[in-house]
Short mmCIF file of the C-alpha atoms (twelve columns), coordinates in Angstrom:
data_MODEL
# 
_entry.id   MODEL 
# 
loop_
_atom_site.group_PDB 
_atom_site.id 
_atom_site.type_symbol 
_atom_site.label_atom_id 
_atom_site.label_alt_id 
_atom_site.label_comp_id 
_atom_site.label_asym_id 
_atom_site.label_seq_id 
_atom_site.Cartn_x 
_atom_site.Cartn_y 
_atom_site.Cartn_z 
_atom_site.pdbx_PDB_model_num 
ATOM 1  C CA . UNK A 1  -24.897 -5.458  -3.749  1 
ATOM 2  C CA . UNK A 2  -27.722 -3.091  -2.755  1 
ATOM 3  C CA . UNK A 3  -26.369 -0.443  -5.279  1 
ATOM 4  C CA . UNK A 4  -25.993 -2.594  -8.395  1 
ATOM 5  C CA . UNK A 5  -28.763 -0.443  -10.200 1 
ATOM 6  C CA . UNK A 6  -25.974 2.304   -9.502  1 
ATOM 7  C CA . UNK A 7  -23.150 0.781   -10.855 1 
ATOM 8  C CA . UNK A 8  -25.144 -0.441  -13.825 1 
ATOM 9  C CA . UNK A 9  -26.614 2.969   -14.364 1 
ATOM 10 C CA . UNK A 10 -22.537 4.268   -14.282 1 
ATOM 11 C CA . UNK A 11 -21.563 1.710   -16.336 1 
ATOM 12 C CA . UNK A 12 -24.082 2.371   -18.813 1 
ATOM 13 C CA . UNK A 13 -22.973 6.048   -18.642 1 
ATOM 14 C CA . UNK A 14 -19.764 5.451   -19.202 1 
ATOM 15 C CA . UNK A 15 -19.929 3.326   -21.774 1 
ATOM 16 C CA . UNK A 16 -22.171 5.595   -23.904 1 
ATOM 17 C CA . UNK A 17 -19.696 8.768   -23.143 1 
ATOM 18 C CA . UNK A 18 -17.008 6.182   -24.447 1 
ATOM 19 C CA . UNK A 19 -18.610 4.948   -27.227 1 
ATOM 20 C CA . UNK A 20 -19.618 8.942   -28.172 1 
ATOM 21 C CA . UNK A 21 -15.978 10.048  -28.032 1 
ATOM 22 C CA . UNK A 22 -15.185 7.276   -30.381 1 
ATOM 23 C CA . UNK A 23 -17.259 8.148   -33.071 1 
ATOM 24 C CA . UNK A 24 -16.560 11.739  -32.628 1 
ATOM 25 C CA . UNK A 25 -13.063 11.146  -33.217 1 
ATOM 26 C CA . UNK A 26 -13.187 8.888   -35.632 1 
ATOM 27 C CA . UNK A 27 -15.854 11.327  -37.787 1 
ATOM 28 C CA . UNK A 28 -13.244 14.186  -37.066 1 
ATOM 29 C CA . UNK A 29 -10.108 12.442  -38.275 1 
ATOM 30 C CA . UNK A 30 -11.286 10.742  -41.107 1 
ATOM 31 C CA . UNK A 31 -12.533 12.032  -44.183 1 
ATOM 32 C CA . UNK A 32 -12.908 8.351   -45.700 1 
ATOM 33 C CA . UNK A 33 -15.658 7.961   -42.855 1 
ATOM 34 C CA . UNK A 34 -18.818 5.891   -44.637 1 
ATOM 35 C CA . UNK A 35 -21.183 5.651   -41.726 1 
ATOM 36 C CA . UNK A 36 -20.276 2.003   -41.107 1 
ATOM 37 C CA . UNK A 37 -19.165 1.105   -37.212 1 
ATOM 38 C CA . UNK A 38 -17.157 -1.791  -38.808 1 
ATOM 39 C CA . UNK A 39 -14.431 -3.181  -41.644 1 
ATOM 40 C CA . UNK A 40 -13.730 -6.509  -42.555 1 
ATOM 41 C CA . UNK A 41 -9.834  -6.253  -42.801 1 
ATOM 42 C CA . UNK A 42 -6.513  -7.927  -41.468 1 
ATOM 43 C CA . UNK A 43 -7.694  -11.345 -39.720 1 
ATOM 44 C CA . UNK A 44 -11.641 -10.532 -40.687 1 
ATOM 45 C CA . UNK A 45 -11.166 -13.539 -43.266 1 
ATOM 46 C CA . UNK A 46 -10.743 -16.100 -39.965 1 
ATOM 47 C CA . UNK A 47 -13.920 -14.828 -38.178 1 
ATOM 48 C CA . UNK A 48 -15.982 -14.961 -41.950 1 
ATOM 49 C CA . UNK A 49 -14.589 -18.154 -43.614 1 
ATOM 50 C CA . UNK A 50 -15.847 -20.666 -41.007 1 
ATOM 51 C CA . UNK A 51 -19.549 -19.240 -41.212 1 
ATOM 52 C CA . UNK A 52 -19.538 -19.444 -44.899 1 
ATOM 53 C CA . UNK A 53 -18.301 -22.777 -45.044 1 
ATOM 54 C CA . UNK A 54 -21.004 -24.028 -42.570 1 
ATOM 55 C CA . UNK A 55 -23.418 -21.448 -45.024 1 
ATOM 56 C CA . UNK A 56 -21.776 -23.374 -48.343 1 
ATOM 57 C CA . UNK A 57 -21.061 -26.973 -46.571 1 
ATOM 58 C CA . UNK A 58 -23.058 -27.389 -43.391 1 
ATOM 59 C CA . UNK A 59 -19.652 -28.195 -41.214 1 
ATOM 60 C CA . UNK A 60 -18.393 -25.472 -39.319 1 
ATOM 61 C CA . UNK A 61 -14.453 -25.565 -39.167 1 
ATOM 62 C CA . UNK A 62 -13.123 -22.766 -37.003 1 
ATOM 63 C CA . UNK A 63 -9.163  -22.089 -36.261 1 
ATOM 64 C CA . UNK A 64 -9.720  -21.467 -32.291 1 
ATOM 65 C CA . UNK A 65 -11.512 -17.814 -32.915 1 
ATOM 66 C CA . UNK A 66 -13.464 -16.076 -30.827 1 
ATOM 67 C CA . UNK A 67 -16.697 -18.247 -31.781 1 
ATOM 68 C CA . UNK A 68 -18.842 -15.135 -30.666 1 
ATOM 69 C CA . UNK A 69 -18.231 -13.041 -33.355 1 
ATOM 70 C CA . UNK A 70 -18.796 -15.558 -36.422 1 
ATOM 71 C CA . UNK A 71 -22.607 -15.959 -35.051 1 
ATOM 72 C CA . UNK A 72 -23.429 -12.520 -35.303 1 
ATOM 73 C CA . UNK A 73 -22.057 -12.847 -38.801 1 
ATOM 74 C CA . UNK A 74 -23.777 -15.882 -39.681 1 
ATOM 75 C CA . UNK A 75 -27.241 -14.405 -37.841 1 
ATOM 76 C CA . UNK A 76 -26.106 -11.049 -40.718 1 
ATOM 77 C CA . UNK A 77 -25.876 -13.842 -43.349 1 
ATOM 78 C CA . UNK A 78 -29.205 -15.395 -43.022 1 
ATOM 79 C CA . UNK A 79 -30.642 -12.211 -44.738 1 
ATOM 80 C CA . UNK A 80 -27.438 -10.194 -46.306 1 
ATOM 81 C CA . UNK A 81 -24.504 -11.098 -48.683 1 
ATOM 82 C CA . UNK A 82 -21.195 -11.868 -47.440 1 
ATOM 83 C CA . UNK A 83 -20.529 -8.213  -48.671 1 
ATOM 84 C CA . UNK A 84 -22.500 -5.993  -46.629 1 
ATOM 85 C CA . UNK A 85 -22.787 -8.794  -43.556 1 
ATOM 86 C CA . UNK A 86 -19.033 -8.171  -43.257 1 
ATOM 87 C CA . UNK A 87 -18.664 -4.641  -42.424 1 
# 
C-alpha cells in the first residue's frame, strides 16, 4: 500500500473524466436538459415517502431501501420543500 495516494489520485481522475462525459452527453442529447443532476421519477416515491413520514409523524417506516439515500433527502428537507429537495 505505499502507492495508495496513486491509486486515489487515478481514481479521482477517473471518476471526474467519467462524471464529465456524463454530463456532456447528457447536455448534447437532450434538449429538455434543466441544469438539475437529478429527477424524482419511477421508484423516487420509496426513497421520499419514508423521510416525509418521519418529517410529518416522527416514525420512520422504510420498505428495505437503500437507507443512504433518504438522509440526504431528509438533510435537503430540513431547509427545502419536498419539491425542489427531490430533484
Amino acid at each position: 500500500m505505499k502507492n495508495w495516494k496513486r491509486w486515489i489520485s487515478l481514481a479521482f481522475i477517473v471518476k471526474t473524466g467519467m462524471f464529465c462525459f456524463t454530463i456532456s452527453q447528457f447536455t448534447i442529447h437532450s434538449e429538455s436538459y434543466g441544469g438539475a443532476f437529478l429527477l424524482a421519477s419511477g421508484d423516487s416515491f420509496s426513497y421520499f415517502d419514508p423521510v416525509e413520514n418521519l418529517i410529518s409523524n416522527g416514525h420512520y417506516a422504510d420498505d428495505h431501501r437503500m437507507p443512504g439515500i433518504g438522509w440526504i433527502y431528509f438533510l435537503l428537507r430540513l431547509f427545502l420543500n419536498p419539491f425542489h429537495a427531490s430533484g
